[in-house]
VMD Tcl script that draws the C-alpha trace (Angstrom):
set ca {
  {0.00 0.00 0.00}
  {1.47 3.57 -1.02}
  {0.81 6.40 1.29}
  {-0.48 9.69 -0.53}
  {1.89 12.45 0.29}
  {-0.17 15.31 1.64}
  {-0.84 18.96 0.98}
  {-0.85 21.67 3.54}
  {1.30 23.50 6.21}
  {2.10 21.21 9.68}
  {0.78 22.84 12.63}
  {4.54 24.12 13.89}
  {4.34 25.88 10.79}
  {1.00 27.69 11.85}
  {2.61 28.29 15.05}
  {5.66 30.12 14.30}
  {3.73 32.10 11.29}
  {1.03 32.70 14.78}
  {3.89 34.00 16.24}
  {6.01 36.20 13.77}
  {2.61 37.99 13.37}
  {1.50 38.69 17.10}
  {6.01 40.09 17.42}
  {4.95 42.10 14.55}
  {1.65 43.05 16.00}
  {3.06 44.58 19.23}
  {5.21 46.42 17.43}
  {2.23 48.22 15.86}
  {0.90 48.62 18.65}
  {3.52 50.03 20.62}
  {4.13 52.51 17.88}
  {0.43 53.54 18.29}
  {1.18 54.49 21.97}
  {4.03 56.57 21.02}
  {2.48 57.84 18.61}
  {-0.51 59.06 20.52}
  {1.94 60.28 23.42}
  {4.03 62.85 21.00}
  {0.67 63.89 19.65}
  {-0.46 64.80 23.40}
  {3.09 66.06 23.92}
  {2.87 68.52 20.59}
  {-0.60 69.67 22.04}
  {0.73 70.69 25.47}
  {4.02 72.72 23.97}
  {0.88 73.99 21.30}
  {-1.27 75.43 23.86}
  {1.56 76.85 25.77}
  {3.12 78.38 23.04}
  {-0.68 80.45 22.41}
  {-0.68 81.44 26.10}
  {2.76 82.34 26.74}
  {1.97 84.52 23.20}
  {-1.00 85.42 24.48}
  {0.52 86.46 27.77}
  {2.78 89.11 25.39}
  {0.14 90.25 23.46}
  {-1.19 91.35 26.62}
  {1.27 92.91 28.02}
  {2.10 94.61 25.09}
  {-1.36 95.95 24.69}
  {-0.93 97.24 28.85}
  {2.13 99.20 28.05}
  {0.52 101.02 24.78}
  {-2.48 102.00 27.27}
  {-0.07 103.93 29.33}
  {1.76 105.57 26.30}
  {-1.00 106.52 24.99}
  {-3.62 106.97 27.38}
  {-3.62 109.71 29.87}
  {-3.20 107.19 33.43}
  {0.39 108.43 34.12}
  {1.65 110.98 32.08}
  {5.25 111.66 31.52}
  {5.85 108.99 34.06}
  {7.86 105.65 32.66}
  {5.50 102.85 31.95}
  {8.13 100.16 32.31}
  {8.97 101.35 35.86}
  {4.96 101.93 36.78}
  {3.85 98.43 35.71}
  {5.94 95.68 36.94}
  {4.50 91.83 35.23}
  {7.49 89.86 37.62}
  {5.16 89.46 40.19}
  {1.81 87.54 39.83}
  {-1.37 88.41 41.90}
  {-5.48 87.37 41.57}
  {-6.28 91.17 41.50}
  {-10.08 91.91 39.78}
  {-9.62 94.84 37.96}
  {-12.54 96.92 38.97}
  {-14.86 99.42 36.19}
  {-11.39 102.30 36.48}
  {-8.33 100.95 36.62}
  {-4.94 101.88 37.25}
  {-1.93 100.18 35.29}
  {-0.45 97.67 37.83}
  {-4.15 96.15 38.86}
  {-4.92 95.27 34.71}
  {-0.84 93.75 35.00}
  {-1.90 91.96 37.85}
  {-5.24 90.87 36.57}
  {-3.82 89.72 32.95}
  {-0.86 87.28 34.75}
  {-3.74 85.99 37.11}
  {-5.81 85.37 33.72}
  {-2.58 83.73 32.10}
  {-1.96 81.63 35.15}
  {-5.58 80.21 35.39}
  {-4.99 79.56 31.77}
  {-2.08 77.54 32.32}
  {-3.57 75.67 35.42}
  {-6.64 74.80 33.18}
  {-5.15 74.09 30.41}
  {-1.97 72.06 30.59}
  {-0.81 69.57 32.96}
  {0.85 70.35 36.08}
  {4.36 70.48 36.17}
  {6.13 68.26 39.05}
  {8.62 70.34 40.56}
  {8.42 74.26 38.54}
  {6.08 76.88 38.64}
  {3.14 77.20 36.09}
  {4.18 80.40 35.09}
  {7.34 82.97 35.75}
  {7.97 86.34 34.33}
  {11.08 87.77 34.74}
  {12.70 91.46 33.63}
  {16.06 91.50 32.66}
  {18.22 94.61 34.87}
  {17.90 98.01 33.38}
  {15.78 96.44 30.01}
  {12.53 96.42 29.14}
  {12.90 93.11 28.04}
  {10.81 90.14 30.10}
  {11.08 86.56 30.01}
  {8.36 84.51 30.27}
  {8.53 80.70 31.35}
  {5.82 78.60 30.81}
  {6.22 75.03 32.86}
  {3.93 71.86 32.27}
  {4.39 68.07 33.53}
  {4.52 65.46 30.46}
  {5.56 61.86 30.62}
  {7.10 62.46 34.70}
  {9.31 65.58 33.82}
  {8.82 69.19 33.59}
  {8.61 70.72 30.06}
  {8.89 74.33 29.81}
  {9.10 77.30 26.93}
  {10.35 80.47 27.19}
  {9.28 83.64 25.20}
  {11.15 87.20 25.31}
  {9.00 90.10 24.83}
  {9.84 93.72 25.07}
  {6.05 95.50 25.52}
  {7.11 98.46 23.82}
}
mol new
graphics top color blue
foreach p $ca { graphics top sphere $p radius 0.5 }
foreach p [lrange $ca 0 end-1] q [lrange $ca 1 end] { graphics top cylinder $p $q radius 0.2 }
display resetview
């Protein structure tokens, strides 16, 4: 009696095919979890980047109101209206210079807070004024993937 010789694939032939495919299937999916994490990532240093922005546009709209307008005069606006120093002030119906500073880094910092996630050991949000310069640094600071991320902008309000 012959034996037929038979057609097909063994089964350790499904099982290391069953295998090269799930390897090559965590692969894809691992790059899918990256991926996803730079996308979050981008959208973090994205929305910082159009608050710290915003943050200048503000101030540089402040420091036109008191070249323009008629709140102090001759006096210099740089030296009036000092952004290094955060507050919560509500700016009531009149107000002064340093209460609408005051009021636009308390708007920037709820902004951050709301916005981005918190950073682990930095602060949310520092502006700082270089000596004898109108220029000021601002610092934005955010927590992603267990270290602090920050981005700086330098802005000279007028």
């Amino acid at each position: 009696m012959r034996l037929r010789s038979q057609s097909g694939f063994t089964l350790l032939e499904m099982l290391v095919a069953i295998v090269v495919f799930s390897i090559g299937m965590i692969g894809i999916a691992l790059l899918q979890v990256k991926g996803m994490s730079y996308t979050k990532d981008a959208g973090s240093r994205s929305q910082a980047t159009i608050l710290g922005r915003a943050l200048a546009d503000r101030m540089r709209a402040t420091m036109l109101l008191a070249k323009t307008g008629p709140v102090f005069g001759n006096v210099d606006p740089m030296q009036t209206v000092d952004y290094r120093f955060p507050g919560s002030a509500v700016c009531p119906s009149v107000c002064s210079l340093q209460p609408v500073a005051t009021a636009d880094l308390a708007w920037a910092q709820a902004e951050i807070v709301r916005a981005l996630p918190p950073p682990i050991t930095a602060a949310p949000l520092t502006v700082e004024r270089a000596p004898n310069s109108q220029l000021y640094t601002i610092t934005i600071a955010w927590g992603e993937s267990g270290v602090d991320q920050t981005i700086a902008f330098e802005s000279v309000p007028l």
